[in-house]
C-alpha positions in Angstrom: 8.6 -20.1 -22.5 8.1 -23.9 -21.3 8.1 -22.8 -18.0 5.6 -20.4 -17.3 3.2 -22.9 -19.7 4.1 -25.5 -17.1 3.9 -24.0 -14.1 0.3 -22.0 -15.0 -2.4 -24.8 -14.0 -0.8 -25.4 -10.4 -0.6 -21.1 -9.8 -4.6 -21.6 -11.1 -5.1 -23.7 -8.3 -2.6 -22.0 -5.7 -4.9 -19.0 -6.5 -8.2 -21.0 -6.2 -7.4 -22.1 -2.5 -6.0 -18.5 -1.5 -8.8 -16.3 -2.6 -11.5 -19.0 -1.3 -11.1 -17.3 2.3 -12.5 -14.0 1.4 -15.0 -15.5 -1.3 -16.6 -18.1 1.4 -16.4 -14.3 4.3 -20.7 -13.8 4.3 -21.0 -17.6 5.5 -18.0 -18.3 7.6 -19.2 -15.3 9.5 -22.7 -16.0 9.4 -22.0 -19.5 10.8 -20.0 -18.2 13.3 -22.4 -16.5 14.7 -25.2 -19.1 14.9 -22.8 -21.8 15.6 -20.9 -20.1 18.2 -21.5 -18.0 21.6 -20.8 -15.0 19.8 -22.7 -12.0 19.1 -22.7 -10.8 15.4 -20.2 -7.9 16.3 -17.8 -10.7 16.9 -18.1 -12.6 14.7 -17.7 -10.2 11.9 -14.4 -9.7 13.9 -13.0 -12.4 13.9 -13.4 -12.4 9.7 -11.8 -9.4 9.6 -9.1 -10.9 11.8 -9.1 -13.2 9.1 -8.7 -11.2 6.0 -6.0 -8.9 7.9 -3.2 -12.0 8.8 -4.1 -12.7 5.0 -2.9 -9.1 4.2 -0.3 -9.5 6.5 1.2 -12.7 4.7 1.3 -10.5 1.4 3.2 -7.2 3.0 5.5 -9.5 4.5 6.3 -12.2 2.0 5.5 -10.3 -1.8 9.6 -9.6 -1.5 10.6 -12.6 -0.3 8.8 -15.5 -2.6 12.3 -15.5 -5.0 14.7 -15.8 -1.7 12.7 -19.0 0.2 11.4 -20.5 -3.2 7.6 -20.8 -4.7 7.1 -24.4 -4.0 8.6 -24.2 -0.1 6.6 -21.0 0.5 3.2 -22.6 -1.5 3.8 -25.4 0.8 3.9 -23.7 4.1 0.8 -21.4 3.3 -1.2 -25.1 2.9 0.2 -26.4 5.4 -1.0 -23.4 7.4 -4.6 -23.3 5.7 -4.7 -26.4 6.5 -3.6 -27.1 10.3 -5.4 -24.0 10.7 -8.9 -23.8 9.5 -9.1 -27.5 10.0 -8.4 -26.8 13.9 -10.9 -24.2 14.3 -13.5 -26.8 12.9 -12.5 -29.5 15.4 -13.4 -26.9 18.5 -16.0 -25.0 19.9 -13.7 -23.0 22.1 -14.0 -19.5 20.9 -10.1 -18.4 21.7 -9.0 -21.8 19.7 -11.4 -20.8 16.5 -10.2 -17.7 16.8 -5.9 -18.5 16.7 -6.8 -21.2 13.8 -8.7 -19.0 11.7 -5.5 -16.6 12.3 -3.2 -19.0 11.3 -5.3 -20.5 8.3 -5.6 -16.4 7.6 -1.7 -16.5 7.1 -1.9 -19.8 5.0 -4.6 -18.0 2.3 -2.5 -15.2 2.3 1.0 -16.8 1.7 -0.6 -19.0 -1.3 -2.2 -16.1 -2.7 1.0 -14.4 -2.8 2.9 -17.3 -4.2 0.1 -17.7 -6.8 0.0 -13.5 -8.0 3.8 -13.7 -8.0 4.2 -16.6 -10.6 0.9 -15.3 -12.2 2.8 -12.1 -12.8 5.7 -13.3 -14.9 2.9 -15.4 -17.2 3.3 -14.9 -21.0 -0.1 -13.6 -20.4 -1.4 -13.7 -16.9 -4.5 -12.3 -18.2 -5.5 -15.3 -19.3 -4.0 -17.2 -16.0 -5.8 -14.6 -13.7 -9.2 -15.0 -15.3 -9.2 -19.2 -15.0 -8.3 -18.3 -11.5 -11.4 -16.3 -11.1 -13.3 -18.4 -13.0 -12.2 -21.4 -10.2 -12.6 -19.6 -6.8 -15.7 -18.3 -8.0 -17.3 -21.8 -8.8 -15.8 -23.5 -6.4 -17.1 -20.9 -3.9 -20.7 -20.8 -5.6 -20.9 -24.8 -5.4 -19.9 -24.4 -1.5 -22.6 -21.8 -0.4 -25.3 -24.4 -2.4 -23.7 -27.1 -0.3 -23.1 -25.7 3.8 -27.1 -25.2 4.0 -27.6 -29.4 3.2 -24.3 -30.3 5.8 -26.1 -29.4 9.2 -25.6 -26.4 11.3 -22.1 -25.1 13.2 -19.6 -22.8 12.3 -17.1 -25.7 10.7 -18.5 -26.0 7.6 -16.8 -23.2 5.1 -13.7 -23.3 7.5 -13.4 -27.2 6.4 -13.6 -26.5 2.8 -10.9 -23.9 2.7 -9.1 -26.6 4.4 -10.0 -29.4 1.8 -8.9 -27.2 -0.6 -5.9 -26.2 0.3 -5.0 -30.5 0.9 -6.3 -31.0 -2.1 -4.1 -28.2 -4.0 -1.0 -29.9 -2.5 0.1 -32.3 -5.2 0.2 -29.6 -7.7 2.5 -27.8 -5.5 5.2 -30.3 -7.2 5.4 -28.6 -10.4 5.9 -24.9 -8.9 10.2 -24.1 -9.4 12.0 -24.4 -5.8 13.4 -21.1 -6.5 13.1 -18.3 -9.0 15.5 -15.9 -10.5 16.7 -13.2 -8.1 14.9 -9.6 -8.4 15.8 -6.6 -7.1 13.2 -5.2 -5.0 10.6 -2.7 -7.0 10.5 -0.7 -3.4 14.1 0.9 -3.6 15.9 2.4 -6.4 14.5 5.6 -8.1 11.7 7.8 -6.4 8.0 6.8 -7.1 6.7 9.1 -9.8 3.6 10.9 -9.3 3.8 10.6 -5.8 0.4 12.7 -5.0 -2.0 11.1 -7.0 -0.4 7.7 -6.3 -0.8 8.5 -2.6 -4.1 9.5 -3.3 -5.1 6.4 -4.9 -3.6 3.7 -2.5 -5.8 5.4 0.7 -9.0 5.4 -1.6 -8.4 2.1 -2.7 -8.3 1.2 0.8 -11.7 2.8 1.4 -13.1 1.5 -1.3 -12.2 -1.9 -0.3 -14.0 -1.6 3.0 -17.0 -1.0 1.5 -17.3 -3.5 -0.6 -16.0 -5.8 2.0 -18.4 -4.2 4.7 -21.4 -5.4 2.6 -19.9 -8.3 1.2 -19.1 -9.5 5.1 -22.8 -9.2 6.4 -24.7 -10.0 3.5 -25.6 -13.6 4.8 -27.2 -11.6 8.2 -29.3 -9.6 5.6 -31.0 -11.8 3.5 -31.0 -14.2 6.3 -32.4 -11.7 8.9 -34.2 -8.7 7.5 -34.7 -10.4 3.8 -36.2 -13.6 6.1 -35.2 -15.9 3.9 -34.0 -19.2 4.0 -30.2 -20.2 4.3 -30.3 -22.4 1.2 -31.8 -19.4 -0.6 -29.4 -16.9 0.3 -26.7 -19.4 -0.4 -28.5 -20.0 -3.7 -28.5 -16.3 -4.2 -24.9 -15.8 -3.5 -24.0 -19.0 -6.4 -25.9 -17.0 -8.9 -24.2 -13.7 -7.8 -20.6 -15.1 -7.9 -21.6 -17.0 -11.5 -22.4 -13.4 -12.8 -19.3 -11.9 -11.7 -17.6 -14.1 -14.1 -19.3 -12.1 -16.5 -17.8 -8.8 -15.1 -14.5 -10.7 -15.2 -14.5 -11.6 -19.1 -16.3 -8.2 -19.7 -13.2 -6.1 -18.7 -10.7 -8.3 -20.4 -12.8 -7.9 -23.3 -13.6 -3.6 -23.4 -9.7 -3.0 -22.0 -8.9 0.3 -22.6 -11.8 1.2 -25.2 -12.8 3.7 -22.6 -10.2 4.6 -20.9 -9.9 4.4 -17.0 -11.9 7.5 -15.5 -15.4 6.2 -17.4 -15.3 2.5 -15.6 -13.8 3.9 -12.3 -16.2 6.9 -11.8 -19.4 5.1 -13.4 -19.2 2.1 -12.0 -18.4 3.2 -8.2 -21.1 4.9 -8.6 -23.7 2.4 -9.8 -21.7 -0.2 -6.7 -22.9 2.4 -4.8 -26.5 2.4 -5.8 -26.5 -1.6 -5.5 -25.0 -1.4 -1.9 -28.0 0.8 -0.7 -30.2 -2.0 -2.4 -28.5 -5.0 -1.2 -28.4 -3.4 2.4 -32.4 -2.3 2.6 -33.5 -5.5 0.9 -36.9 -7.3 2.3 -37.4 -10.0 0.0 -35.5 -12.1 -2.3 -36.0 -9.8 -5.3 -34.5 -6.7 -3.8 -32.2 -8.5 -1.9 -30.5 -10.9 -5.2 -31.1 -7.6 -7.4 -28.5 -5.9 -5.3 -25.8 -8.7 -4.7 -26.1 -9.7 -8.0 -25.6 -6.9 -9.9 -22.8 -5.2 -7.4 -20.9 -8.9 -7.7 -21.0 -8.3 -11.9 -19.5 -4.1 -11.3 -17.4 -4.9 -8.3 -14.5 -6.8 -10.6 -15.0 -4.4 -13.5 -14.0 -1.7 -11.6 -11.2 -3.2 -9.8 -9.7 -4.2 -12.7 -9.4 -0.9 -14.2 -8.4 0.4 -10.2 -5.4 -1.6 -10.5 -4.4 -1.1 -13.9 -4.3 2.7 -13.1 -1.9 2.1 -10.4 0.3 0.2 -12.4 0.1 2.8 -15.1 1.7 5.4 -12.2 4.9 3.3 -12.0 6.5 1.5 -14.9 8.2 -0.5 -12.3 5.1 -1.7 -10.5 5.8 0.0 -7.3 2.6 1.7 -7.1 0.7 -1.2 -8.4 2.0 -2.9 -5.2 1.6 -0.6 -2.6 -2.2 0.4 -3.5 -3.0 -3.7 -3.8 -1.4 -3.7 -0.1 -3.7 -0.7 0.7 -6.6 -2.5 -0.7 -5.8 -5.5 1.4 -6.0 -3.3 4.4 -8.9 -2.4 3.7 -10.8 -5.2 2.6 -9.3 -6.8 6.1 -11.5 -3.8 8.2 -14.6 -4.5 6.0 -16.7 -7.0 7.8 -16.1 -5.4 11.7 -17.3 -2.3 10.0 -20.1 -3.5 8.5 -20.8 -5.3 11.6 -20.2 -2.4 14.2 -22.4 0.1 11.3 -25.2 -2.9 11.3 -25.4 -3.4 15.0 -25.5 0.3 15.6 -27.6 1.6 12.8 -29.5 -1.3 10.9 -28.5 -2.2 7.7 -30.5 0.3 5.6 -28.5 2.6 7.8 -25.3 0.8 7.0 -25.7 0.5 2.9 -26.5 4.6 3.0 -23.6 5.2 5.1 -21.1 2.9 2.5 -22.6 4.2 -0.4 -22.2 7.7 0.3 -18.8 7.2 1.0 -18.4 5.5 -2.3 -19.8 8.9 -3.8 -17.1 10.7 -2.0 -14.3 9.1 -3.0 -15.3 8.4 -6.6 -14.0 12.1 -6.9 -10.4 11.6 -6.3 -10.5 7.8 -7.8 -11.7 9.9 -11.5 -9.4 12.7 -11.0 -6.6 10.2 -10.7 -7.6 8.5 -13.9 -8.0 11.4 -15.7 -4.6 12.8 -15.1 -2.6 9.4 -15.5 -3.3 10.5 -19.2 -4.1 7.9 -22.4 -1.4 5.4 -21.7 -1.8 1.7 -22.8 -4.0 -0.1 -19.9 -2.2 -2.6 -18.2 -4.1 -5.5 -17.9 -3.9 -6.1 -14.3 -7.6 -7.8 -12.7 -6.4 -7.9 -8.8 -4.6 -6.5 -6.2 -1.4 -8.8 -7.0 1.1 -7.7 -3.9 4.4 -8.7 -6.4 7.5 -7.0 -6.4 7.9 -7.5 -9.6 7.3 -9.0 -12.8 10.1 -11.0 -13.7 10.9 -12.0 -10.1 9.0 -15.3 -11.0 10.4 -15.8 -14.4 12.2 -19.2 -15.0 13.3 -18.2 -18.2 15.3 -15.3 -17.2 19.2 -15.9 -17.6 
């Protein structure tokens, strides 16, 4: 066991500069925007351009992190993040901004990937997946209180994704060069319960643009139809992130008390409710009501989304293939909140999202309820593994 105990602080940190990408999305975009000749359609393109080569390091290297090694592969998705985002901060030429936040796009992606596959084969990567939560969301939280004070331009998130990722590199040291070989969780056997987990995986990916849709142009709203400061809606988004922690702990803590349909249907229903909120916000109280309280039901239910998946699959297969789905669709959030926004309004936008929350809280609670009373994996993100012991040092 002393080698998952060893390696669990540098995977907390691989994790931590991964997932700061899609954390940091409302201001990297927003600062595109004002920083750049862009309009806000294109900027929220180019974030989505982002998020998807970060899904695309995950379907292409969740099977391949055993074969090329954790530490090489950590290494090259810093290296990336780092070259990367740190170029697109040293130019103001739209095409180069937009090939380095590409390639520092493929550098989150690849850590994160390295980071959920040793997270995976933890003792008990509940505990590991919560202290990386608990880092990417105060890290990001200290970062949107700090861009409004460091001048304007579009560099300043984009350079601390890239400080991050430097200053994750030592740790990288400790990570095993290569891990026990496992045979891929995609062949073999036939998926069971092929329907509903087909089901699930395309309204995961739904789901995941919505929140993703908001989550992208929030900055524009509190900053444009909120009228409020940037240090306040940076302020706003700090608190917002801090109380997702609590969403974090809270569904570690209840586990399977209710089962799965209760959190999934309930609580896409009240995300719903604070996306119309968030989106038709006019002053700060409407407008941190709504962010704050969808960033506290947002984890909740994604915890228990992914847990069902794994519950379809003892192998994991489904637990991988609806994480890659929700990927997909967290990549296609921010053009579609932007294209929704800049045809429609915001208002227009949040009713749009949140009736298709409504829709497809239907299938997402008949799933649950048929995957029966089984134990409830205790799964809190969309890890894209291939399986569990393909990490594990300890195995023969």
């Amino acid at each position: 066991m002393s080698a998952p105990r060893t390696t669990a602080w540098p995977l907390v940190a691989l994790f931590t500069a991964g997932y700061l990408a899609p954390y940091l999305l409302p201001t990297t975009v927003g600062r595109l925007d004002s920083g750049l000749a862009l309009s806000a359609t294109e900027a929220g393109a180019i974030g989505s351009a982002l998020l998807l080569s970060s899904a695309a390091a995950g379907f292409l290297l969740a099977s391949r992190v055993d074969r090329i090694g954790p530490r090489t592969l950590a290494r090259i998705g810093l290296v990336l993040a780092v070259v990367g985002y740190g170029g697109a901060v040293l130019t103001h030429a739209v095409p180069a901004v937009v090939a380095g936040t590409l390639v520092g796009g493929f550098g989150s992606g690849t850590a994160t990937t390295v980071a959920a596959t040793g997270i995976a084969a933890q003792p008990d990567p509940h505990r590991t997946t919560t202290l990386g939560l608990l880092g990417v969301s105060a890290l990001a939280g200290a970062v949107y209180l700090a861009v409004p004070h460091l001048g304007a331009g579009h560099g300043q998130p984009l350079a601390a994704i890239a400080l991050t990722a430097l200053a994750v590199w030592p740790l990288t040291g400790r990570l095993p060069v290569r891990t026990a070989v496992a045979h891929s969780s995609l062949g073999g056997t036939p998926l069971p319960r092929p329907r509903s987990g087909l089901v699930l995986a395309l309204v995961m990916f739904c789901w995941s643009l919505a929140q993703n849709a908001l989550w992208g142009v929030s900055g524009r709203i509190g900053l444009t139809q909120a009228h409020l400061a940037e240090a306040t809606v940076g302020a706003v988004f700090a608190v917002a992130l801090g109380a997702g922690l609590l969403g974090v702990v809270g569904a570690g803590a209840v586990g399977p008390r209710f089962g799965r349909a209760l959190p999934i249907g309930a609580g896409t229903a009240l995300i719903s409710g604070c996306i119309v909120l968030s989106a038709s916000a006019t002053d700060l109280t409407t407008f941190a009501t709504g962010e704050i309280a969808w960033n506290v039901l947002y984890p909740v239910v994604l915890s228990y989304v992914i847990g069902l998946a794994a519950s379809l699959d003892p192998r994991g297969r489904w637990a991988v293939l609806v994480g890659s789905a929700s990927s997909l669709g967290t990549a296609a959030g921010p053009l579609t909140g932007s294209v929704l926004a800049a045809q429609a309004g915001f208002p227009v936008m949040g009713a749009v999202l949140a009736v298709g929350l409504l829709v497809i809280t239907v299938p997402m609670t008949a799933v649950a309820l048929r995957a029966g009373r089984r134990p409830l994996p205790l799964v809190e993100i969309p890890v894209q593994t291939p399986a569990r012991h393909a990490y594990d040092t300890t195995a023969a």
